[in-house]
C-alpha positions in Angstrom: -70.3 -41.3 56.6 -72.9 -42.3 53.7 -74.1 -44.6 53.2 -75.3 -44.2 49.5 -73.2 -46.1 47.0 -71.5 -44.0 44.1 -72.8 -42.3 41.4 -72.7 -45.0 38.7 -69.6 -43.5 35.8 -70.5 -42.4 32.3 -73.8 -41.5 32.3 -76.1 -41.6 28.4 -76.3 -37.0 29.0 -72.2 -37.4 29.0 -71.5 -39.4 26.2 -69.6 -42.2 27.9 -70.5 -45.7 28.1 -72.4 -46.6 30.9 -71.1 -49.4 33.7 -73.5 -51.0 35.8 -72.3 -51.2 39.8 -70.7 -54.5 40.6 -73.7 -57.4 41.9 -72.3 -59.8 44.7 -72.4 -63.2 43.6 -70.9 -66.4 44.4 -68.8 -66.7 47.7 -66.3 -64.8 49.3 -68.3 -61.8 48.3 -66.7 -62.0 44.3 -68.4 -59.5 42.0 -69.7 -59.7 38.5 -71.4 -57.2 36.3 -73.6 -57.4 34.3 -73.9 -55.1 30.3 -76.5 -53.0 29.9 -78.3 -53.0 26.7 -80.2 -50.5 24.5 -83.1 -52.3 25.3 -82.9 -51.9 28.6 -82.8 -48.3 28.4 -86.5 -46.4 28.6 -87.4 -43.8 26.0 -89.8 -41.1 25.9 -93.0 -41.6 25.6 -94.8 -40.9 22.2 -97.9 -41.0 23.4 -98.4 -37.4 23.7 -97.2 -36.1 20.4 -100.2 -38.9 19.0 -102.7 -37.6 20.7 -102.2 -33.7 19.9 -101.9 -34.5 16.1 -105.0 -36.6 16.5 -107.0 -33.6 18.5 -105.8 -30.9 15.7 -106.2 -33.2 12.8 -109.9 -34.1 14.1 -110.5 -30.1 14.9 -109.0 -28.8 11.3 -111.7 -31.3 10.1 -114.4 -29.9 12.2 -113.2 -26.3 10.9 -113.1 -27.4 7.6 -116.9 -29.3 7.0 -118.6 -28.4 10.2 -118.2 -24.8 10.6 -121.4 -23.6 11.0 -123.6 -26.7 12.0 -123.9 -26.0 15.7 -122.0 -24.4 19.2 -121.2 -28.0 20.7 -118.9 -28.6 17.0 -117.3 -25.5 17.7 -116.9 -25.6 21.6 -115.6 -29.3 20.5 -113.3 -28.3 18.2 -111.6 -25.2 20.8 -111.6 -28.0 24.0 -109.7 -30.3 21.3 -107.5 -28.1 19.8 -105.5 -25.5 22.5 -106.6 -26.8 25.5 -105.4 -30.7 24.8 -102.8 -30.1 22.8 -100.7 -27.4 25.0 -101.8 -29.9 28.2 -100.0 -33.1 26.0 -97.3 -30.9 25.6 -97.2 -29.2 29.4 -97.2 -33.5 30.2 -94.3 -34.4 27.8 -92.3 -31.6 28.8 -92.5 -32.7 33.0 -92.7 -36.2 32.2 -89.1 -35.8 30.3 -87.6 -33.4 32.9 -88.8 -36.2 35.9 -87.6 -39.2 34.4 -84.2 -37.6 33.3 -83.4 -36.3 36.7 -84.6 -39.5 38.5 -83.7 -42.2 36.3 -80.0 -43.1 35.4 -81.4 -45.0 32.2 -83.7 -42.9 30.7 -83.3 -41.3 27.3 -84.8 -38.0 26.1 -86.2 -37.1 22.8 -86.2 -33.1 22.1 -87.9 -33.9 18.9 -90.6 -34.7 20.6 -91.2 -31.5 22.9 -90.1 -29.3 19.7 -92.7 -30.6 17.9 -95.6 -30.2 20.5 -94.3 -26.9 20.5 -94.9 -26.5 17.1 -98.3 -28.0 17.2 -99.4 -26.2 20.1 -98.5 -22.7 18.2 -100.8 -24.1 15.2 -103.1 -25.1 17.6 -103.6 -21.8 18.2 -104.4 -20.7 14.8 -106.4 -23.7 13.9 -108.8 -22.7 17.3 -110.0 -18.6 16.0 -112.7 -20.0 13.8 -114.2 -21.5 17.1 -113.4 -19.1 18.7 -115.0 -16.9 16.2 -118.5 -19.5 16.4 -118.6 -19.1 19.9 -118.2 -15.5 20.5 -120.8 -14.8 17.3 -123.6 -17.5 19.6 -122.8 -16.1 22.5 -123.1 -12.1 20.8 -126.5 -13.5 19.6 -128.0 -15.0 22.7 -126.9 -11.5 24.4 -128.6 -9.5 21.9 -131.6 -11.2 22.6 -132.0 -10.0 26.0 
């Protein structure tokens, strides 16, 4: 025998509307429920997707006017551009998956994980002039020896 209760009807994923279980109240052990509203549902977070455009806006700029100033601007530039940006998009995509297979309320937004996806593959190109600055220091310091 269980002693779970039921799976509550209609989840958000199915389309249908969503019924809260019965809450005892009053005496005699009479029920009343209670509506949920679309405020009480939780949404993804878009913290993520904010702070990948901010790392590849901030390392497009150091690509664009700092090039060539120093190794620290361009190992700056390739920590901020792949590295955070595919680990904001690694989080959104396991913090969506969680949530939506533990929470009965939660909504998910694909948008979101598309476009991390999106930004993590320009990412990518934005990072090969770094790339490029480091390997060309790093080519000069072993020369030297």
């Amino acid at each position: 025998m269980s002693t779970l209760p039921p799976p509550i009807p209609g989840t958000p994923k199915s389309g249908g509307v969503m019924k809260p279980p019965p809450i005892p109240s009053g005496f005699g052990g009479t029920t009343a429920t209670t509506k949920i509203h679309a405020e009480d549902y939780v949404r993804a977070s878009i913290l993520p997707l904010i702070i990948a455009l901010v790392a590849t806006v901030a390392s497009l700029f150091l690509t664009l006017f700092f090039r060539n100033i120093s190794t620290w601007v361009n190992l700056l530039g390739y920590l901020l551009t792949p590295f955070l940006v595919i680990i904001c998009a690694g989080l959104d995509s396991v913090q969506q998956r969680r949530k939506a297979t533990t929470d009965l309320y939660f909504l998910e937004n694909r948008k979101y994980s598309l476009f991390l996806r999106a930004l993590s593959a320009l990412a990518l190109l934005i990072s090969i002039p770094h790339i490029n600055g480091i390997a060309t220091t790093i080519a000069a310091w072993v020369a030297d020896l």
